[in-house]
C-alpha positions in Angstrom: 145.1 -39.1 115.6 148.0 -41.5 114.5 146.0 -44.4 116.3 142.8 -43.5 113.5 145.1 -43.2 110.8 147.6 -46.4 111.8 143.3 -48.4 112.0 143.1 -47.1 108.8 146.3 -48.3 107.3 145.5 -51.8 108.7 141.7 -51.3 107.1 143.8 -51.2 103.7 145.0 -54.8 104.2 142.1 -56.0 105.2 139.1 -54.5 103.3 138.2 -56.8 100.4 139.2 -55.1 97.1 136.8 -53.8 94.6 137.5 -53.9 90.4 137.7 -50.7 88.7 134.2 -50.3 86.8 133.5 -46.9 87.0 134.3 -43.7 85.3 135.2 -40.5 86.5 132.0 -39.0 84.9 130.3 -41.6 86.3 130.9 -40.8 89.6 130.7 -37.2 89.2 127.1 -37.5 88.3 126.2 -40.0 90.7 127.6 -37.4 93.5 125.6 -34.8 91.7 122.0 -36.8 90.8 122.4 -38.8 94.5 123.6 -36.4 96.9 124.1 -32.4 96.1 120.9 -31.6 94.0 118.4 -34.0 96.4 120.2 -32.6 99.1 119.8 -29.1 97.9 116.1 -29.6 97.0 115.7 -30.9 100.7 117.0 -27.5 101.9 115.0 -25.3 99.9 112.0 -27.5 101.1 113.5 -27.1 104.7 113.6 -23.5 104.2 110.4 -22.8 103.0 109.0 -25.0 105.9 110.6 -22.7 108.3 109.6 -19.2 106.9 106.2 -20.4 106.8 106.5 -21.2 110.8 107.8 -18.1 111.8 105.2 -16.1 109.8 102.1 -18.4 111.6 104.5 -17.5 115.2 104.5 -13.9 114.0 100.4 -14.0 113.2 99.4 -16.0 116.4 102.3 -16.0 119.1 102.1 -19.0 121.5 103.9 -21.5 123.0 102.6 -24.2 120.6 103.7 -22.1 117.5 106.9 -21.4 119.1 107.6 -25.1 119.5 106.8 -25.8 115.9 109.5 -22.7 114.5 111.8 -24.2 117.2 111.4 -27.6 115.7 111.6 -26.3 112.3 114.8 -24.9 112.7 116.3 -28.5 113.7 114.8 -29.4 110.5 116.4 -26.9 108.3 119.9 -27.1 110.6 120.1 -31.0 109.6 119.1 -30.2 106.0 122.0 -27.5 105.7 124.7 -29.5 107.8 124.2 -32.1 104.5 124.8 -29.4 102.0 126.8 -27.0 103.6 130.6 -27.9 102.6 129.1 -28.1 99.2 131.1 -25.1 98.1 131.3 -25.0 94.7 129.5 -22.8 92.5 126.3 -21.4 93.6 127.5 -21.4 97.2 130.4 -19.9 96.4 128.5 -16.8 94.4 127.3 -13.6 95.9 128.1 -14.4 99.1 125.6 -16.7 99.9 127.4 -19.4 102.4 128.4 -16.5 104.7 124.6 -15.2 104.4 123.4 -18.2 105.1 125.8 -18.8 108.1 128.5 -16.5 109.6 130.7 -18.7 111.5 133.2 -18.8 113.4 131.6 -15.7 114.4 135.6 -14.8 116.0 135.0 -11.9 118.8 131.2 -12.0 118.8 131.4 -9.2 116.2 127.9 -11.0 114.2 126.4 -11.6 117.9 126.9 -7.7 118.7 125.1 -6.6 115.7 122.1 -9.4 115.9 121.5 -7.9 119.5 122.0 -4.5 117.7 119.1 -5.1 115.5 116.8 -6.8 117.8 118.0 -4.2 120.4 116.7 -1.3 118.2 113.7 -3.1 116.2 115.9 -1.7 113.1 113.2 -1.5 110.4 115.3 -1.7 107.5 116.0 -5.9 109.1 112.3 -6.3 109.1 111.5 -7.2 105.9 113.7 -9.8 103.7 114.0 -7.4 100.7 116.1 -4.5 103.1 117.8 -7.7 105.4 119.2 -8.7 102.4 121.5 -5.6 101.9 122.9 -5.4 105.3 125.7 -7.1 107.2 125.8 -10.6 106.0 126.0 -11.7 110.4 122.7 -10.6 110.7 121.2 -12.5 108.2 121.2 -16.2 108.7 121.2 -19.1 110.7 123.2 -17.7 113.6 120.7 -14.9 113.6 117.9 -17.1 113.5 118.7 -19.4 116.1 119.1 -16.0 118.4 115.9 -15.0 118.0 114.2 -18.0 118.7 116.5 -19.3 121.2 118.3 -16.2 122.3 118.0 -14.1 125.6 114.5 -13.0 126.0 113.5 -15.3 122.9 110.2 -16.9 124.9 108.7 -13.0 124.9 107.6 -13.7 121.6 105.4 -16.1 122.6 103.6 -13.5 124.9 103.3 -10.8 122.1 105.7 -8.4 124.0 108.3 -8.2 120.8 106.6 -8.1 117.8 109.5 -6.5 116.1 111.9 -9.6 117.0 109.3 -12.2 115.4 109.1 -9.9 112.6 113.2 -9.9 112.3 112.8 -14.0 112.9 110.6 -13.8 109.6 112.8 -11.6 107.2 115.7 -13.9 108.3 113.5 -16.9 107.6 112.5 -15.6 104.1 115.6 -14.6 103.4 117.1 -17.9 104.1 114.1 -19.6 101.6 115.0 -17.5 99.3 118.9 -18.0 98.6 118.1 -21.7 99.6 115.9 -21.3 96.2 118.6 -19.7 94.1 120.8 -22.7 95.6 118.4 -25.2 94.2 118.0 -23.4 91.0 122.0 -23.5 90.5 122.2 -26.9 91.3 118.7 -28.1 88.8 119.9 -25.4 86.0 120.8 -27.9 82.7 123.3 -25.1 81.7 124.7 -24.5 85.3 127.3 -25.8 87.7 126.1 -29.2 86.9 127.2 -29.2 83.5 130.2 -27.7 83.5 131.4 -30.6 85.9 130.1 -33.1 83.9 131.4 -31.4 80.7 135.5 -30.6 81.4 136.5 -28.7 78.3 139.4 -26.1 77.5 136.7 -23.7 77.3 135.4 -24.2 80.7 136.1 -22.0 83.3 136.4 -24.3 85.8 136.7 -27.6 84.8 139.4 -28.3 81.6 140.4 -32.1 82.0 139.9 -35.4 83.5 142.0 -34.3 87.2 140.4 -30.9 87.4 137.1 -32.7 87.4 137.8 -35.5 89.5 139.7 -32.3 92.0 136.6 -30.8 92.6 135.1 -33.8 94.1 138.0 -34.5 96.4 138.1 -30.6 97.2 134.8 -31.0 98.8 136.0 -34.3 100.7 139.2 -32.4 102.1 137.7 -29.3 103.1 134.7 -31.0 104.8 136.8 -32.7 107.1 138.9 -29.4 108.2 136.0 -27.6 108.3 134.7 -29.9 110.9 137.6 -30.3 112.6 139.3 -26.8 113.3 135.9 -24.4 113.0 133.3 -27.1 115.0 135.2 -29.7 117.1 138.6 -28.4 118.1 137.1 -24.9 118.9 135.0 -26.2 121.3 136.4 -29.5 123.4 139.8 -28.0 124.0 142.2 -30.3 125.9 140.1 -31.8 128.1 137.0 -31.5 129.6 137.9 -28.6 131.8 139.2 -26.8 129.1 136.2 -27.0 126.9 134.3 -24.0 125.5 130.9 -25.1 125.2 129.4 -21.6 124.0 132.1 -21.7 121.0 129.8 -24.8 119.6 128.0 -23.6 116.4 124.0 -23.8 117.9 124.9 -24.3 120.8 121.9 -22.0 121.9 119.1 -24.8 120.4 121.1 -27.8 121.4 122.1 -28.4 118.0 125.9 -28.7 117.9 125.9 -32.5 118.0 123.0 -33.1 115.6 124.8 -31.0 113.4 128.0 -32.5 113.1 126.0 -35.5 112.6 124.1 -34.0 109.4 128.1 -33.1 108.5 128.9 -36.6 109.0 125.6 -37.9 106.9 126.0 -35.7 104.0 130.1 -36.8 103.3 128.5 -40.6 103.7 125.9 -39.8 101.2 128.4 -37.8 99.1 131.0 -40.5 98.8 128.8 -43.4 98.7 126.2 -41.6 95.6 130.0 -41.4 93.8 130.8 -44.9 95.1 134.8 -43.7 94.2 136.0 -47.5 94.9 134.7 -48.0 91.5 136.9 -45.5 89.6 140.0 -46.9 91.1 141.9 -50.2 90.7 141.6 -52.9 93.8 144.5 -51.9 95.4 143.8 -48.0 96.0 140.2 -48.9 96.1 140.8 -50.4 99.7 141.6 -46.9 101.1 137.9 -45.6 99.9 136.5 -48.4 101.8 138.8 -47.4 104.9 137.0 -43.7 104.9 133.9 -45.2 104.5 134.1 -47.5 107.5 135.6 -44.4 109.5 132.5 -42.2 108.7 130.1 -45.1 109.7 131.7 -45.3 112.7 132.0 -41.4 113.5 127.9 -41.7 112.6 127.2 -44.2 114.6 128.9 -42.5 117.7 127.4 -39.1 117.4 124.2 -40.8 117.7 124.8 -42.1 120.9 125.7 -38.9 122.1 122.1 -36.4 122.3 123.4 -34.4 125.1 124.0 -30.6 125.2 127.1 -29.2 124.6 127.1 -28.0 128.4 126.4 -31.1 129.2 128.9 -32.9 127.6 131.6 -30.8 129.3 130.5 -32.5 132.3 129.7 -36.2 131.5 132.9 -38.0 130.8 131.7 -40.6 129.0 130.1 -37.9 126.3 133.1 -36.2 126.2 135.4 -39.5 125.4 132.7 -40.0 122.8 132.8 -36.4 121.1 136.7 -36.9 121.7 136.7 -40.1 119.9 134.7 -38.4 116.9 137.6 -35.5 116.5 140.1 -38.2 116.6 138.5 -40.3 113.6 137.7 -36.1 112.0 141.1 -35.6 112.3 142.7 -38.8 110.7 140.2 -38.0 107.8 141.5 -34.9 107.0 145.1 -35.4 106.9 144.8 -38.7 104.9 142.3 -36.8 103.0 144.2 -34.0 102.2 147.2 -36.5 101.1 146.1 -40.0 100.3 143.4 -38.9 98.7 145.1 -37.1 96.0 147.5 -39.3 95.6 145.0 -41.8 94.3 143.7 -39.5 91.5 147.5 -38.8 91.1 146.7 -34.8 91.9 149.4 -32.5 93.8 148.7 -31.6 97.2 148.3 -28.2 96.3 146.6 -28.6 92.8 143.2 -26.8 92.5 141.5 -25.3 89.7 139.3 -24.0 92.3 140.9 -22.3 94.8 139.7 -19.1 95.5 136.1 -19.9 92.9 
């Protein structure tokens, strides 16, 4: 980690310097028209998508339209690995991040109770309008991926367990629909949106100029130690031997690298729809452009890495790459957490929105 962060120091005296030409609103609303609500819409698109597969597997089981769910669900995995650290207002209401993923999932406590349901053919988890009242672990994306992907998952295909393609469904719709109420907070002209854009002494959340610029570099800092501690460190240990490849989140559909990848995408698009070395004066500008260049390159290697997580524990060369990536996570989020915030001239432990 202190080689990333002493590359990026360097990267400060070297990046050419930008003038300050753009406004804190400015970039607040290019974040929000470039990244969150396109990348929201693309969810709820995602979503629907993959409800409508399931139901067609449900109607017609075979291996064809269990291919098309399965490749659906890397769909809607990439769409919500863009969105998902977006956690600020309608994520953060009526507990729909943890319905739409419960992870870590410490213990296997969620796992337990998905193999419960699917055990039992629970009825009240077979429609989306009962599932959405129980346990929020049996719910969403984990859930999903364990019923087309779990133990006994290719039995669908055969018609032998009608009632797991029909909790595959509910868990589908269920995830269209919250996606929906996402994209609905997000488009709403009186929403989250405007209250961002509008910092007030009346607003709940948003009261001046630092608050609003805060929320922004809330997302940034929590992205990167949510990526860090819950998907890399979790799972590549110390070394190779070490490594814990079923702690990867989707690990199941071979989706734990693609969707730190979709992670990795939706910061870039996030930072560079606020293009923040605009709102800052040449010098501190340089930094922006160091974080930048650091996300390219943690892009660029996760693409050359398609392997499964079992796999990666044993292919060296995979695991230096996934290695390098954590290193490059890891200088992000402490210089993140303190740099970062020094720029905008906020605390280290200022937040309006701790705990919204």
């Amino acid at each position: 980690m202190r080689i990333v962060i002493a590359a990026m120091v360097l990267l400060l005296a070297t990046l050419p310097a930008a003038a300050q030409e753009r406004t804190i609103d400015a970039a607040i609303e290019g974040a929000i028209e470039g990244a969150i609500r396109p990348g929201f819409a693309t969810f709820e698109t995602e979503a629907q998508s993959m409800a409508q597969a399931v139901s067609t597997l449900c109607a017609s089981p075979s291996d064809e339209a269990m291919a098309a769910a399965r490749d659906r669900f890397d769909d809607l995995v990439d769409a919500w690995g863009r969105v998902e650290f977006i956690r600020l207002g309608p994520l953060s209401q009526d507990n729909r991040l943890e319905r739409i993923l419960f992870w870590p999932d410490r213990r296997g406590r969620g796992l337990n109770q998905i193999q419960g349901v699917i055990a039992t053919g629970d009825e009240t988890a077979l429609s989306a309008d009962t599932l959405a009242d129980k346990s929020v672990a049996v719910q969403g994306l984990a859930a999903l991926e364990y019923a087309l992907f779990g133990t006994d998952s290719d039995r669908i295909t055969a018609g032998e367990t009608p009632e797991r393609c029909a909790y595959g469904a509910a868990i589908a719709q269920n995830i269209a629909t919250i996606a929906g109420e996402l994209n609905a907070g997000w488009q709403a002209e009186d929403g989250i949106a405007a209250l961002w854009l509008n910092p007030a002494d009346d607003n709940p959340l948003f009261h001046d100029e630092s608050e609003q610029i805060n929320g922004l570099v809330k997302l940034i800092g929590d992205a990167f130690e949510i990526i860090k501690v819950q998907r890399i460190d979790a799972v590549l240990r110390d070394d190779r031997a070490s490594m814990r490849p079923k702690s990867a989140l989707f690990w199941r559909s071979d989706n734990w690298v693609a969707s730190l990848g979709a992670n990795i995408a939706g910061l870039q698009a996030l930072v560079d729809a606020a293009d923040l070395e605009a709102t800052v004066d040449q010098e501190r500008a340089r930094f922006v452009g160091a974080m930048n260049f650091e996300l390219a390159n943690a892009a660029r290697t996760l693409g050359q890495t398609d392997l499964p997580v079992q796999a990666i524990a044993e292919d060296e060369e995979a695991y230096g790459r996934m290695n390098y990536v954590r290193l490059v996570v890891d200088g992000l989020a402490t210089v993140s957490a303190t740099r970062l915030k020094e720029i905008y001239d906020l605390s280290s432990g200022f937040s309006s929105l701790d705990g919204d």
